[in-house]
N, CA, C and O atoms as a GROMACS GRO file, in nm:
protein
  572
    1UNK      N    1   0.082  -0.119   0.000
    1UNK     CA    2   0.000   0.000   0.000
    1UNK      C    3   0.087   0.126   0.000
    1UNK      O    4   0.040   0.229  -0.047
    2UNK      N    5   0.207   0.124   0.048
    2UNK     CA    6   0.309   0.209   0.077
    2UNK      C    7   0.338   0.237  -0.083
    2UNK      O    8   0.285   0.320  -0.158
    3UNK      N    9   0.408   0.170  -0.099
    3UNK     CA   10   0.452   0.166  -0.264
    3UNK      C   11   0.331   0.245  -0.344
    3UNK      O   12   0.344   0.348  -0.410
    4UNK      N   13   0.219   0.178  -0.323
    4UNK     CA   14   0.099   0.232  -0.443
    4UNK      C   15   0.121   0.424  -0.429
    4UNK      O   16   0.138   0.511  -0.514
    5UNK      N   17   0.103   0.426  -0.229
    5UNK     CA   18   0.094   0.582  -0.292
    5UNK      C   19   0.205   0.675  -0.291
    5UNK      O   20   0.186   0.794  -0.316
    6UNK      N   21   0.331   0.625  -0.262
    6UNK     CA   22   0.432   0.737  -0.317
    6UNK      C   23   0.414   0.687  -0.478
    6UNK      O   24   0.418   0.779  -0.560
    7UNK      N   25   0.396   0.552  -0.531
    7UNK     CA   26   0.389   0.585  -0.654
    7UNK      C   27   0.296   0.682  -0.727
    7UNK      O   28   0.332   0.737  -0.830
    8UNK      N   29   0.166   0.705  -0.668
    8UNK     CA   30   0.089   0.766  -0.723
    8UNK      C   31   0.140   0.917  -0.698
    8UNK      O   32   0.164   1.007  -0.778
    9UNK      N   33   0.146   0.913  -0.569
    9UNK     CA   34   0.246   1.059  -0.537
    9UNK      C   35   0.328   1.144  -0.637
    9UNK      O   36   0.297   1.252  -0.687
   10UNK      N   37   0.444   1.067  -0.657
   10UNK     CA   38   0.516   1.103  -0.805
   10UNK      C   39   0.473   1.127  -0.910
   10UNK      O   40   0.531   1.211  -0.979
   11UNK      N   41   0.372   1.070  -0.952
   11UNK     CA   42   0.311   1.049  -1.083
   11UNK      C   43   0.192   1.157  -1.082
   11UNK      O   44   0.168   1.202  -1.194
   12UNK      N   45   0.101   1.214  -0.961
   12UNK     CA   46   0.054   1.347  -0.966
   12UNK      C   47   0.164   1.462  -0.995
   12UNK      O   48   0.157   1.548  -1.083
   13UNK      N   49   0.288   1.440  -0.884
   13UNK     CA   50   0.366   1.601  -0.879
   13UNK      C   51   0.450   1.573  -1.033
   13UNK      O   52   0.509   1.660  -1.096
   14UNK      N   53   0.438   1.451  -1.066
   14UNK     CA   54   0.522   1.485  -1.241
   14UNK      C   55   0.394   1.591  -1.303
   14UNK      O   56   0.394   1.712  -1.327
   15UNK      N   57   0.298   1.494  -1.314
   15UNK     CA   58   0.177   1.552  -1.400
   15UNK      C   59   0.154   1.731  -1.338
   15UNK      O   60   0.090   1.814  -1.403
   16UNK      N   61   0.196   1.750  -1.253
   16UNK     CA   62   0.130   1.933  -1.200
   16UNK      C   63   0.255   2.029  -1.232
   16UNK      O   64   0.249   2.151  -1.223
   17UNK      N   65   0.318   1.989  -1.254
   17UNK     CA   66   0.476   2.061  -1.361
   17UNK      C   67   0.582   2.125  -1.262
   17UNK      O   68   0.631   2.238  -1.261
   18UNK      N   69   0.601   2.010  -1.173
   18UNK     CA   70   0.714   2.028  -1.083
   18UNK      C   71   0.840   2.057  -1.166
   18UNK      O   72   0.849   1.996  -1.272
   19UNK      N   73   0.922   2.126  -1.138
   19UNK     CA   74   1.080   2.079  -1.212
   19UNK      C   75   1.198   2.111  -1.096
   19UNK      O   76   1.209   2.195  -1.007
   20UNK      N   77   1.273   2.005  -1.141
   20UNK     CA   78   1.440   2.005  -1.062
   20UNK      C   79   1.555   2.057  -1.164
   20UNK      O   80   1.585   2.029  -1.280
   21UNK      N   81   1.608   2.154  -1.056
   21UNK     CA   82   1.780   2.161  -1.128
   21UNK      C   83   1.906   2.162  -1.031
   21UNK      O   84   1.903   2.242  -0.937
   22UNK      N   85   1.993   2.096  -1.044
   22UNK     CA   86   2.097   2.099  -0.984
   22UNK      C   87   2.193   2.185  -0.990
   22UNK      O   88   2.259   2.185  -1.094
   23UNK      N   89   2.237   2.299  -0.862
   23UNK     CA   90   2.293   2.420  -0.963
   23UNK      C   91   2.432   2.372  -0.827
   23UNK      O   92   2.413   2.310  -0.722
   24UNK      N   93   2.538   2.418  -0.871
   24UNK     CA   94   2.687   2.374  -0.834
   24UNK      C   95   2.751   2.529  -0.746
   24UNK      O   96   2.722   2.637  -0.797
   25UNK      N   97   2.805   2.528  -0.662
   25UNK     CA   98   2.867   2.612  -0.649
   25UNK      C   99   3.051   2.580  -0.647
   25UNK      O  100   3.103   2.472  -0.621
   26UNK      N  101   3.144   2.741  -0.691
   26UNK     CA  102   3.324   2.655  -0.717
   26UNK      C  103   3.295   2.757  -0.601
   26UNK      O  104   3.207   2.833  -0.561
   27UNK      N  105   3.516   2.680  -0.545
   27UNK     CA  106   3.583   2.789  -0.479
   27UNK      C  107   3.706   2.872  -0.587
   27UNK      O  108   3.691   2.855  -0.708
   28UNK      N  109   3.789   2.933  -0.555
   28UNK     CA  110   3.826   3.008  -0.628
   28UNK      C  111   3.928   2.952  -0.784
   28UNK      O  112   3.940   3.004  -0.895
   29UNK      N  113   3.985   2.826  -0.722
   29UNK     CA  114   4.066   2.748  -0.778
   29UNK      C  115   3.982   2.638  -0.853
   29UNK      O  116   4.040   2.560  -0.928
   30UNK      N  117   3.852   2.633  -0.833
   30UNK     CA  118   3.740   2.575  -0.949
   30UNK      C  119   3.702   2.416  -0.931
   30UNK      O  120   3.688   2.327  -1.014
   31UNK      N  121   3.689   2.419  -0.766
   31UNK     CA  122   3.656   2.317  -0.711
   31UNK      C  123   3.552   2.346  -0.659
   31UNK      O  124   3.524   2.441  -0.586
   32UNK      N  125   3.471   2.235  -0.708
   32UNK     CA  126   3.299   2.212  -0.652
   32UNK      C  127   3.295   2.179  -0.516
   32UNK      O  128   3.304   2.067  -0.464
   33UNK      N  129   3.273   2.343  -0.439
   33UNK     CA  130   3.224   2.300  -0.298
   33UNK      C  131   3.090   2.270  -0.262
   33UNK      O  132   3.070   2.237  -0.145
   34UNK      N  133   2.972   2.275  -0.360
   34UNK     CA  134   2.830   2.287  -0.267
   34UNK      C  135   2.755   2.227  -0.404
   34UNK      O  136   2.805   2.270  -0.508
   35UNK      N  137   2.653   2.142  -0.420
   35UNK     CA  138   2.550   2.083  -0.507
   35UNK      C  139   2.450   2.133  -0.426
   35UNK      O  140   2.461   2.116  -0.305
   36UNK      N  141   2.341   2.200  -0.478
   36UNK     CA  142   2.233   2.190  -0.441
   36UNK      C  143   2.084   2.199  -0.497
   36UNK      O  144   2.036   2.293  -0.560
   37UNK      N  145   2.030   2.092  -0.466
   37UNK     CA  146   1.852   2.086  -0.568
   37UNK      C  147   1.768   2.153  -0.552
   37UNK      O  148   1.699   2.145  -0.450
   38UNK      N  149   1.749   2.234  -0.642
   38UNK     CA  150   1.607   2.356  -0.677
   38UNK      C  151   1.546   2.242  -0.717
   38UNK      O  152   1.577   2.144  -0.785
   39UNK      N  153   1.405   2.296  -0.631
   39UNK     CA  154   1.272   2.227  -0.722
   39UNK      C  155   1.164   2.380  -0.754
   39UNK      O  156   1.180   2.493  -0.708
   40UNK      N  157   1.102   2.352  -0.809
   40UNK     CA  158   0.991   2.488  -0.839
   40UNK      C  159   0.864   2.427  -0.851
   40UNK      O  160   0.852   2.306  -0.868
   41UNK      N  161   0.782   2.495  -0.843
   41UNK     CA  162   0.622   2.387  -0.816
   41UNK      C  163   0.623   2.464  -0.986
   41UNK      O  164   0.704   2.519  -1.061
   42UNK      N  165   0.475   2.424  -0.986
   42UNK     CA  166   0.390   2.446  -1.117
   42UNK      C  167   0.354   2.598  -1.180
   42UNK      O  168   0.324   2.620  -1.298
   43UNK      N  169   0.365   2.702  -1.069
   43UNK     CA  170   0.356   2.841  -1.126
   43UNK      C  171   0.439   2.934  -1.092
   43UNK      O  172   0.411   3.054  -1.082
   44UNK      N  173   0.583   2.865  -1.066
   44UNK     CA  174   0.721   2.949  -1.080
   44UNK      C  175   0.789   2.911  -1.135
   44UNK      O  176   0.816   2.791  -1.145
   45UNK      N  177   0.855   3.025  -1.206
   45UNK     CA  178   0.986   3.013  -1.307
   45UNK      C  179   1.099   2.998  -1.249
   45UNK      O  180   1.127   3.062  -1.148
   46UNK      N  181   1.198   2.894  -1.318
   46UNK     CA  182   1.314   2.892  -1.237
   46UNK      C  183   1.383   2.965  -1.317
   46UNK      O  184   1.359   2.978  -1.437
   47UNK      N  185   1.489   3.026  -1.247
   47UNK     CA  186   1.600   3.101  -1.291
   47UNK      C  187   1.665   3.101  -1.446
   47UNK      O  188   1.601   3.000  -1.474
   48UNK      N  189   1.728   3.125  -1.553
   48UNK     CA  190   1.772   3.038  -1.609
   48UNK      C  191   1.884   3.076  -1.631
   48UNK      O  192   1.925   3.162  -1.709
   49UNK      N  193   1.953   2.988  -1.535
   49UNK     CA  194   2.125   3.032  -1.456
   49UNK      C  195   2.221   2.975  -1.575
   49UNK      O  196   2.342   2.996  -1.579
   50UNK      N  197   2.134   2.885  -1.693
   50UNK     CA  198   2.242   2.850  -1.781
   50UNK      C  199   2.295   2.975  -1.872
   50UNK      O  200   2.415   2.995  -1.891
   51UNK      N  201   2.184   3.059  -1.930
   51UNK     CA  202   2.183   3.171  -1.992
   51UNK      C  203   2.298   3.263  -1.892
   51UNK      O  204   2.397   3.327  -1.929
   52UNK      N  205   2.247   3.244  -1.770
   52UNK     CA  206   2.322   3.374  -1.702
   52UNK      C  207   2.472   3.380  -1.700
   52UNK      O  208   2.546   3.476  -1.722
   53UNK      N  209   2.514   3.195  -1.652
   53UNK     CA  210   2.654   3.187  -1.692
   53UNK      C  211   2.708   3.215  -1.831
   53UNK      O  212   2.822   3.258  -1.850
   54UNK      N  213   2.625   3.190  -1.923
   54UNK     CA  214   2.698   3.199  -2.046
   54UNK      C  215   2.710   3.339  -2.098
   54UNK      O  216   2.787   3.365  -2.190
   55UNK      N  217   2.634   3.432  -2.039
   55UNK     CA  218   2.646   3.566  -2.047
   55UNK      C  219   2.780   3.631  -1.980
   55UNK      O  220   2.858   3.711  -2.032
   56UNK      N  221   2.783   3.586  -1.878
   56UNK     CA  222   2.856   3.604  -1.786
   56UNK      C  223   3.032   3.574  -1.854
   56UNK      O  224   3.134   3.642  -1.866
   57UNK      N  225   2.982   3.409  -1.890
   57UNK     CA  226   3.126   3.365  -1.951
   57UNK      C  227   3.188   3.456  -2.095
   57UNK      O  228   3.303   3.484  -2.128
   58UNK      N  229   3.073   3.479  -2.152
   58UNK     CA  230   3.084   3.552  -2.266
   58UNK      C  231   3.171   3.725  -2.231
   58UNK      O  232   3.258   3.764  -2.310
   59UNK      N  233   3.138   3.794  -2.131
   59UNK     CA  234   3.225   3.913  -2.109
   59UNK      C  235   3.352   3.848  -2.038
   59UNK      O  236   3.459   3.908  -2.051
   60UNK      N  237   3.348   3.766  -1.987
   60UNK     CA  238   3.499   3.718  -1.902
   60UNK      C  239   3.577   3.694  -2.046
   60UNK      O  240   3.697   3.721  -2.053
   61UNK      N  241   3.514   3.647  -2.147
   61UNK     CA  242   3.589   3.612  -2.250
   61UNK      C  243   3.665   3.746  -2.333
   61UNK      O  244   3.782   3.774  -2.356
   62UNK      N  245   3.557   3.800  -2.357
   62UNK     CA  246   3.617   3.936  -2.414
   62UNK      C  247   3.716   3.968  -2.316
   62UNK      O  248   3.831   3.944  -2.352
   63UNK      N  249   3.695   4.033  -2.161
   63UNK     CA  250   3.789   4.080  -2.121
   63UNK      C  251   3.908   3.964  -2.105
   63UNK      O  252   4.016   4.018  -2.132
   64UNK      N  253   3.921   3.872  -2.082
   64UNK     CA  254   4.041   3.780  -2.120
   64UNK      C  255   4.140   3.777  -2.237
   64UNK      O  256   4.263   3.772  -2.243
   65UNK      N  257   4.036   3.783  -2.332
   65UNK     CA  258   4.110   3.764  -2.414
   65UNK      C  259   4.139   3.642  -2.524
   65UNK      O  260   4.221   3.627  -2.615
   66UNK      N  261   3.991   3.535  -2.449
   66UNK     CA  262   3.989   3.395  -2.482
   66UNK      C  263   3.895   3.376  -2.573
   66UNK      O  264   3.804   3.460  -2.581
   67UNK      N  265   3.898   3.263  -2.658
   67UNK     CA  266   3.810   3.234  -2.743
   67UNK      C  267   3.826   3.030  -2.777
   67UNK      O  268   3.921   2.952  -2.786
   68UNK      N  269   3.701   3.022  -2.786
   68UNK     CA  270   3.702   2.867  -2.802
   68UNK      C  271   3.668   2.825  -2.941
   68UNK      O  272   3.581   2.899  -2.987
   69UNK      N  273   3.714   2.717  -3.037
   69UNK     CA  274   3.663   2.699  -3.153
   69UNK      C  275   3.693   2.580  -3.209
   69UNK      O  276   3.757   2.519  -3.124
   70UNK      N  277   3.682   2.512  -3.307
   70UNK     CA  278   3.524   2.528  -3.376
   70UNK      C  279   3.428   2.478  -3.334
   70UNK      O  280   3.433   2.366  -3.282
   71UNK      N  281   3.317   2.548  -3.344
   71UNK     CA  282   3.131   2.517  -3.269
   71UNK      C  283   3.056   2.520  -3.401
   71UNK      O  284   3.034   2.625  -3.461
   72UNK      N  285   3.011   2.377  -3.454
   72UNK     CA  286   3.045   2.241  -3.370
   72UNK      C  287   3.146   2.211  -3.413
   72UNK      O  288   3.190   2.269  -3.512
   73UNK      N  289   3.213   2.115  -3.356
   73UNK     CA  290   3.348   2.062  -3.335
   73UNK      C  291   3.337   1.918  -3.393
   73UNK      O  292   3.240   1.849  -3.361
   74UNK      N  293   3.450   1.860  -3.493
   74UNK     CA  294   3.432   1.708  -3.503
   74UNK      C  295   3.531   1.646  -3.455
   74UNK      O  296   3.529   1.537  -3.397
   75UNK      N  297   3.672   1.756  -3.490
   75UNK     CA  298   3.792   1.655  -3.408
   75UNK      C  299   3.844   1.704  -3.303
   75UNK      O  300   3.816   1.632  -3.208
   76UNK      N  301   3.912   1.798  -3.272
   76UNK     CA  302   3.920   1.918  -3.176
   76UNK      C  303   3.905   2.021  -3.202
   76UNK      O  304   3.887   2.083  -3.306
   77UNK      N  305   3.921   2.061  -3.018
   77UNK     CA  306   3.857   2.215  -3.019
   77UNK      C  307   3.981   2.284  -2.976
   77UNK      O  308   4.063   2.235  -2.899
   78UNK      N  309   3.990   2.380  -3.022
   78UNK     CA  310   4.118   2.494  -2.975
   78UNK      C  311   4.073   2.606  -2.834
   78UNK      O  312   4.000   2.704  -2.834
   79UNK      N  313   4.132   2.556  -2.752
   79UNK     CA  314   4.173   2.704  -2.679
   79UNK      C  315   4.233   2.825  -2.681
   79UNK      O  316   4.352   2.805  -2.659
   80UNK      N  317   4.219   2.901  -2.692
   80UNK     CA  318   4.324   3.051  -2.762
   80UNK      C  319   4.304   3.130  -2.617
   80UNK      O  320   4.208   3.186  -2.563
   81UNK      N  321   4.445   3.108  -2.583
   81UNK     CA  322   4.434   3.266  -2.469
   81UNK      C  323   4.510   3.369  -2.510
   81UNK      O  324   4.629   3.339  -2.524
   82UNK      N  325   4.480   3.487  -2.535
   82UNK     CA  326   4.569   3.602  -2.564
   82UNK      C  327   4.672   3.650  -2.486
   82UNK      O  328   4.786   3.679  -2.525
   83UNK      N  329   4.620   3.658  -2.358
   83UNK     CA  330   4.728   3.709  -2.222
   83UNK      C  331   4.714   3.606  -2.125
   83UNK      O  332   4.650   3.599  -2.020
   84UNK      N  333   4.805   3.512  -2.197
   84UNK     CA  334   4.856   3.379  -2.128
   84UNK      C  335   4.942   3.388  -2.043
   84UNK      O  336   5.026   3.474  -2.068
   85UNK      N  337   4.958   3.320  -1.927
   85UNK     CA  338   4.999   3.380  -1.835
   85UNK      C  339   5.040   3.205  -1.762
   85UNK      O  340   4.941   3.135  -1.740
   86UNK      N  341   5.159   3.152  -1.735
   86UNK     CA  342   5.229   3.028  -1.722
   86UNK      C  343   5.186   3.054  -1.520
   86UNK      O  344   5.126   2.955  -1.480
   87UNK      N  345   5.202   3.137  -1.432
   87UNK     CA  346   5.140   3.128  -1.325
   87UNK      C  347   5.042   3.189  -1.299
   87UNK      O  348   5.052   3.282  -1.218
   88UNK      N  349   4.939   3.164  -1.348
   88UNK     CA  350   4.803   3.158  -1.331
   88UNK      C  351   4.756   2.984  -1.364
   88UNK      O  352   4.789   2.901  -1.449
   89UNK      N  353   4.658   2.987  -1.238
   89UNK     CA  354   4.588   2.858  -1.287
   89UNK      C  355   4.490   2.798  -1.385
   89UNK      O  356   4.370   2.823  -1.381
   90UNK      N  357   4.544   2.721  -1.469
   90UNK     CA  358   4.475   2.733  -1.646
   90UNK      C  359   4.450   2.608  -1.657
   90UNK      O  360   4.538   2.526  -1.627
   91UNK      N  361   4.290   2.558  -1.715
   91UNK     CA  362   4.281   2.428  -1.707
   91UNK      C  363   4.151   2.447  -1.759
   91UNK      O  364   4.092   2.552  -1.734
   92UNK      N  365   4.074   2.319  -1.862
   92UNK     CA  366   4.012   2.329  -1.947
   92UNK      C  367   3.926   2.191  -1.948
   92UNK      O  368   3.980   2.094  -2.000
   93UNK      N  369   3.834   2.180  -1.910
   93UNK     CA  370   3.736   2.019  -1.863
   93UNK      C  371   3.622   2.018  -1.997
   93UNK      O  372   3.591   2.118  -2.062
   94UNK      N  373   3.587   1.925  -2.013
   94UNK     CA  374   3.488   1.816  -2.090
   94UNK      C  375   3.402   1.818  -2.038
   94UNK      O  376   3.443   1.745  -1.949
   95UNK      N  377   3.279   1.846  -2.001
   95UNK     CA  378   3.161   1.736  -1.951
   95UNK      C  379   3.049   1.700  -2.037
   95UNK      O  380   3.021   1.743  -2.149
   96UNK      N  381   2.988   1.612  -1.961
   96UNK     CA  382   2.868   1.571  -2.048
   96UNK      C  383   2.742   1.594  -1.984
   96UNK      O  384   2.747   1.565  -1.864
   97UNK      N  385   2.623   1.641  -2.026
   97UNK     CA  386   2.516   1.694  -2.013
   97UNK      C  387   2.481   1.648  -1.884
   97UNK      O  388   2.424   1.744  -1.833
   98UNK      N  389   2.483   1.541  -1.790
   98UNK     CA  390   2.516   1.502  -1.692
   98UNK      C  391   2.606   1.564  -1.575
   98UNK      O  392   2.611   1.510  -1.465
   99UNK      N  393   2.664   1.657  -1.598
   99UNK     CA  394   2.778   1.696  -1.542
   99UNK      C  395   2.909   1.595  -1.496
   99UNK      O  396   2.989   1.621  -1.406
  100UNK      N  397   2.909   1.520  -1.548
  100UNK     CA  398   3.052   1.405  -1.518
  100UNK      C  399   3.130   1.464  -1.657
  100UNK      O  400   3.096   1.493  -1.771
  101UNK      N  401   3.261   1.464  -1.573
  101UNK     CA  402   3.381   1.528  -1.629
  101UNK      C  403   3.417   1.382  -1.718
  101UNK      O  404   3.417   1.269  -1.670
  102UNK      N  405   3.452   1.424  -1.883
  102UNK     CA  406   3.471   1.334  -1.969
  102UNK      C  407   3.667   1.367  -1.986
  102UNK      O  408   3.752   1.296  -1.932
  103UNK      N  409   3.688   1.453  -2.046
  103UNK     CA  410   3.798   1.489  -2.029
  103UNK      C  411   3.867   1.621  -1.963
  103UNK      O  412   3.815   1.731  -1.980
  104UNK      N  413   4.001   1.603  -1.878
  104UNK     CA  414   4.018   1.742  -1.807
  104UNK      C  415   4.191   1.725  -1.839
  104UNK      O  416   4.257   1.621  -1.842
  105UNK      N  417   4.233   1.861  -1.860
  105UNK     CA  418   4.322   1.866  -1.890
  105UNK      C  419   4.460   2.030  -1.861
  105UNK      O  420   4.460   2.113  -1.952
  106UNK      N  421   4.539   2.051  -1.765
  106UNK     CA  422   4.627   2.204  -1.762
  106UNK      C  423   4.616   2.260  -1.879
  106UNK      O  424   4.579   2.189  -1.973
  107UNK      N  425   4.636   2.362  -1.894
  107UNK     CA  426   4.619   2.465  -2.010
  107UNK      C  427   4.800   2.505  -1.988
  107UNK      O  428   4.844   2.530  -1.876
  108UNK      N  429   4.874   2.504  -2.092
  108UNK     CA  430   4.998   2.484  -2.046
  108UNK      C  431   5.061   2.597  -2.185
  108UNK      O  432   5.178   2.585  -2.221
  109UNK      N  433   4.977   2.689  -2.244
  109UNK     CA  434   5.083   2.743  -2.344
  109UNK      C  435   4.906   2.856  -2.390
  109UNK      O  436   4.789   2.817  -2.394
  110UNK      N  437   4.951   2.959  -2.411
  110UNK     CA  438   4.794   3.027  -2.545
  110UNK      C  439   4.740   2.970  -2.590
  110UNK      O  440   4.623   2.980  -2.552
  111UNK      N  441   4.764   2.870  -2.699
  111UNK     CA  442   4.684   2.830  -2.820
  111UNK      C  443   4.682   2.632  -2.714
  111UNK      O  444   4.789   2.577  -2.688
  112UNK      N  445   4.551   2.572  -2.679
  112UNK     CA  446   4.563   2.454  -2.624
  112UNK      C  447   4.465   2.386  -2.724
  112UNK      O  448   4.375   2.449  -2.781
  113UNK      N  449   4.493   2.234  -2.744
  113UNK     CA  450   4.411   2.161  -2.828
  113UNK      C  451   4.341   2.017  -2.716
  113UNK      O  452   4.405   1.943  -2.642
  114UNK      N  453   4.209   2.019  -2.740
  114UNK     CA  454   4.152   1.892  -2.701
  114UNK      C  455   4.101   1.753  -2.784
  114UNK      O  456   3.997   1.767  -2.848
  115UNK      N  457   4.129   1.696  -2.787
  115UNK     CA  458   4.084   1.554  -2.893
  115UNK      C  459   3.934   1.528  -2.870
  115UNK      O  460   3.893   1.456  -2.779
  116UNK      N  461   3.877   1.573  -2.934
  116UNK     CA  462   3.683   1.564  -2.918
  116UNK      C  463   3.667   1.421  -3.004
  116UNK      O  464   3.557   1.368  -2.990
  117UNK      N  465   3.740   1.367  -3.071
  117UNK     CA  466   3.739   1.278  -3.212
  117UNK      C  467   3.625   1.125  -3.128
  117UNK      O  468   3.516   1.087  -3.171
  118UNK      N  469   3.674   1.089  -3.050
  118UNK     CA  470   3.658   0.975  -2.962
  118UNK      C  471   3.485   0.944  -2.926
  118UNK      O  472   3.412   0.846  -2.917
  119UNK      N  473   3.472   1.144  -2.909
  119UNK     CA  474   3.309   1.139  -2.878
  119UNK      C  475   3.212   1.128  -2.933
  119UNK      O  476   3.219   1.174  -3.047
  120UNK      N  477   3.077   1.071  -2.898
  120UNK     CA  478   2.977   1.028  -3.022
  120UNK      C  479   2.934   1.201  -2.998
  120UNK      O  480   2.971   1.281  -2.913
  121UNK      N  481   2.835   1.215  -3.119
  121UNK     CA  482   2.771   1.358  -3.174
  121UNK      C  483   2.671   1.344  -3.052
  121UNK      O  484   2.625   1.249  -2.990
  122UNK      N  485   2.652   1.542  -3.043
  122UNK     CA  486   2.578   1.541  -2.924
  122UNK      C  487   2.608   1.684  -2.837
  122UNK      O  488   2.643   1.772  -2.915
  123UNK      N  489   2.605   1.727  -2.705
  123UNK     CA  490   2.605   1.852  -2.667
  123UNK      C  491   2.665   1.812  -2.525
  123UNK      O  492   2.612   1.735  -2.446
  124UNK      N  493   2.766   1.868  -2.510
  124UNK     CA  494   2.886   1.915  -2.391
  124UNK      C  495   2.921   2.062  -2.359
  124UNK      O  496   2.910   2.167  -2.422
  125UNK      N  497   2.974   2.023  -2.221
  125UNK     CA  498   2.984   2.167  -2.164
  125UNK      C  499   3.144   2.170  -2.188
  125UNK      O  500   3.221   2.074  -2.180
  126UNK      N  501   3.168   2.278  -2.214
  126UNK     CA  502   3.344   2.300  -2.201
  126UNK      C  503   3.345   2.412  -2.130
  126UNK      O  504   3.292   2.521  -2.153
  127UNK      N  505   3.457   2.347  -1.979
  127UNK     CA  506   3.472   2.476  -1.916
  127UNK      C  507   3.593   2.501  -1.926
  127UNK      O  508   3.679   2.425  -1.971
  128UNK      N  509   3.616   2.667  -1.862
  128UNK     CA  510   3.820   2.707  -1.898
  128UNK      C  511   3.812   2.779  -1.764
  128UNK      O  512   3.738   2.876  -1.750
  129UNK      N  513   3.908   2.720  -1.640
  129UNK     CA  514   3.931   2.786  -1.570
  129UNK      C  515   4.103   2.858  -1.599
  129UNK      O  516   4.216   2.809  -1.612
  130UNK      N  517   4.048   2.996  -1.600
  130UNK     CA  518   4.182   3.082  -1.597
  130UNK      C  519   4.170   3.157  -1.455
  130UNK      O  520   4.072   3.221  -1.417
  131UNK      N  521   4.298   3.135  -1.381
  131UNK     CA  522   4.327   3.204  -1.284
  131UNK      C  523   4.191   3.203  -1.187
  131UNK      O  524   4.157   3.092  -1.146
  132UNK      N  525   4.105   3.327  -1.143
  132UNK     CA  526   4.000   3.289  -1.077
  132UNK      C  527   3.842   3.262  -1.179
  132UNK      O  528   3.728   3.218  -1.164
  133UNK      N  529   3.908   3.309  -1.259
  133UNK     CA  530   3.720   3.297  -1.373
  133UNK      C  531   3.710   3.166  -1.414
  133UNK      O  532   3.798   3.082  -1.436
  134UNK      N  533   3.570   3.160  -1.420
  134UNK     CA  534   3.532   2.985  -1.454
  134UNK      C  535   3.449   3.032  -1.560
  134UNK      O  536   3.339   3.083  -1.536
  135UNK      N  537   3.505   3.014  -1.700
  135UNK     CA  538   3.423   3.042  -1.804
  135UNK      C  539   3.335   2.896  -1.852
  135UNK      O  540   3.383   2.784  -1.834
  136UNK      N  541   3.212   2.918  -1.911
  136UNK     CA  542   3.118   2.797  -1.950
  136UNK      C  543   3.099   2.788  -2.093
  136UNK      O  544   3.075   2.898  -2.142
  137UNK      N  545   3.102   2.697  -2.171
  137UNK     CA  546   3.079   2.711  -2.322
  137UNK      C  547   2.977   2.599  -2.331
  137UNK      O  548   3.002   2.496  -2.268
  138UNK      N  549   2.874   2.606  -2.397
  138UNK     CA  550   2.815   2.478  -2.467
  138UNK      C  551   2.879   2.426  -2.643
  138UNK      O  552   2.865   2.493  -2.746
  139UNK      N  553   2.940   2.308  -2.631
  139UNK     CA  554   3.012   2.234  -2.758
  139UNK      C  555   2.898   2.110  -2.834
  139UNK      O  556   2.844   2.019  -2.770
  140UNK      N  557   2.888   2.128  -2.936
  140UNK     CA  558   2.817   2.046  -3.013
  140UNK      C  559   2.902   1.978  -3.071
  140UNK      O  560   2.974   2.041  -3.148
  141UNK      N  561   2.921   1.860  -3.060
  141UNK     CA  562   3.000   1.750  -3.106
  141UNK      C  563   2.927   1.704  -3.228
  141UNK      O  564   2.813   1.664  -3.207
  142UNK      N  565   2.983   1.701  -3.391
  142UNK     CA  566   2.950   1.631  -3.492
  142UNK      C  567   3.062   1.538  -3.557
  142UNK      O  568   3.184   1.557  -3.560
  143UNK      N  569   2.979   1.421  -3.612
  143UNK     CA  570   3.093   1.384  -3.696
  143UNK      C  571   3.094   1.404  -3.793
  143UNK      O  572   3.192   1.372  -3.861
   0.00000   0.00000   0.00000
């Protein structure tokens, strides 16, 4: 009887337009200190913090100096930093729509290359931590 009504339970709050998002918080060096689950009932808007980072990442970029390419990508993607800087902390991650880190890798010179070749077609996050900014890109993987 237990079972019947959290099942039914779930299966109302799907149907009344609940939604979840998992939003991450870094510390300065771009380590995930805090996960935490937003839910929103049926007649509130959630945030849409993906837009906001990418806005966000988008002026860090200009003022950096950085640029990511090609979007979409089939074999790799290039990193370009303009005012590269060997002590500052530089490092450039993979993930997959999931947030699990696929590939991560130091950023060790301006111009850095990643091997995308391996991955099936599809949509990834590429992040670039320089020094304290955590820039966000969305990558479309084709073959």
């Amino acid at each position: 009887m237990r079972k019947i009504f959290t099942s039914l339970l779930f299966i109302v709050l799907m149907q009344t337009g609940f939604s979840q998002k998992v939003q991450y918080a870094y510390d300065n060096n771009g380590n995930r200190i805090q996960r935490k689950l937003v839910v929103t009932g049926p007649n509130q808007k959630m945030a849409n913090s993906t837009t906001e980072e990418e806005e966000k990442s988008k002026t860090i970029a200009i003022e950096e100096g950085i640029s990511v390419y090609p979007n979409p990508a089939k074999d790799k993607v290039v990193l370009s930093i303009n005012d590269f800087n060997p002590s500052e902390t530089n490092s450039m991650s993979l993930l997959d729509v999931k947030g699990n880190i696929i590939i991560s890798q130091k950023i060790t010179s301006g111009r850095s290359e990643m091997d995308v070749s391996m991955l099936v077609s599809g949509i990834y996050y590429f992040n670039v931590v320089k020094n304290k900014n955590m820039l966000y890109y969305k990558l479309v993987k084709v073959d």
